[in-house]
N, C-alpha and C positions, 0 to 999 in steps of 0.2 A: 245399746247403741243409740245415739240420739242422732234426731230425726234432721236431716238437710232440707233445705228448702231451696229453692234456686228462679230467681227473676230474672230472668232473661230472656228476650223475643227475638225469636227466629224470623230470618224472612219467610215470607211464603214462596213454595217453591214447587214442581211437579215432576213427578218420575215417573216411567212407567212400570209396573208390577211383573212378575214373572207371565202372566198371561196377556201382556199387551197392553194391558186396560192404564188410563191415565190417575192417576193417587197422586192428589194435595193434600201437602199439611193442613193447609185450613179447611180441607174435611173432616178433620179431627179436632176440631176445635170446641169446648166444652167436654172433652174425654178428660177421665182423668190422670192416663199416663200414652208418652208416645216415645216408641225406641224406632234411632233411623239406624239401618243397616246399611254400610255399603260395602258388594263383595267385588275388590276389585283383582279378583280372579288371578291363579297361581299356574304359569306353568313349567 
């Protein structure tokens, strides 16, 4: 499987986490992978 590479920048943005707490992408900055989940809930 060859390998993709992808250049594209995200804006920075803030969500809050299952416990309340505030999480920016640009706290993750120099990681070297980030997956955003969003569950926009089934009922």
């Amino acid at each position: 499987m060859s390998k993709v590479e992808l250049n594209v920048q995200s804006p920075d943005f803030t969500l809050n986490d299952f416990n309340g707490k505030s999480v920016s992408l640009s706290d993750y900055i120099n990681k070297k992978n980030v997956m955003v989940v969003f569950n926009r809930g089934f009922f």
